[in-house]
C-alpha angles and dihedrals in degrees: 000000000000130000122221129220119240111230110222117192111266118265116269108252119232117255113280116245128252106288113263109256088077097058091050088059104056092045088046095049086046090051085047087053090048091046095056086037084064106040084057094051090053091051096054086050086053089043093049089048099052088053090048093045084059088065090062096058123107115234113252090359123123112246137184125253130195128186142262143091088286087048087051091056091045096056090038087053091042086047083049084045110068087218106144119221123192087223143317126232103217127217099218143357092266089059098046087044078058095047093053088048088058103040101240121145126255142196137173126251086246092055096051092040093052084230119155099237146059105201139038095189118124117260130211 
């Protein structure tokens, strides 16, 4: 008549890997290291570009300066330089804190225009 089926125990599953969390972990702490990696990296490129930026200025002229971490390692490579500059017109209080630090020489827009005055902020 009928057959009937033999029941044989279930397979044994594999072990389960680590949960999860640990394994976050390890890949957050590796994009942590890549982030620093390139933050470094970035900073060596700004750091090339400053010293680069030294070979374009003319020698005892007045030039303009901004602001910014790739504007730090150009005043830092122009002061290694020996380059001298009549004067620079800085871009903010951190750059002609820079400048003095320095010792180069700087000088406001109004001085090196010629202009009358040395603010055009509004009195009371």
């Amino acid at each position: 008549m009928g057959q009937t089926a033999a029941v044989f125990p279930p397979p044994r599953l594999p072990a389960l890997p680590p949960p999860p969390a640990f394994r976050y972990h390890a890949a957050r702490q590796t994009n942590h290291d890549k982030k620093e990696q390139n933050m470094a990296a970035q900073d060596d490129l700004k750091r090339m570009a400053g010293e680069k930026a030294v070979g374009f200025v003319p020698e005892n002229e007045y030039i303009g300066i901004g602001t910014g971490s790739t504007v730090n390692h150009f005043i830092k490579a122009l002061a290694e330089s020996g380059k001298a500059v009549s004067g620079a017109v800085s871009g903010s209080k951190a750059t002609s804190d820079l400048l003095a630090q320095y010792e180069i020489p700087e000088v406001t827009l109004a001085t090196w225009c010629g202009w009358p005055f040395t603010s055009t902020a509004p009195t009371k």
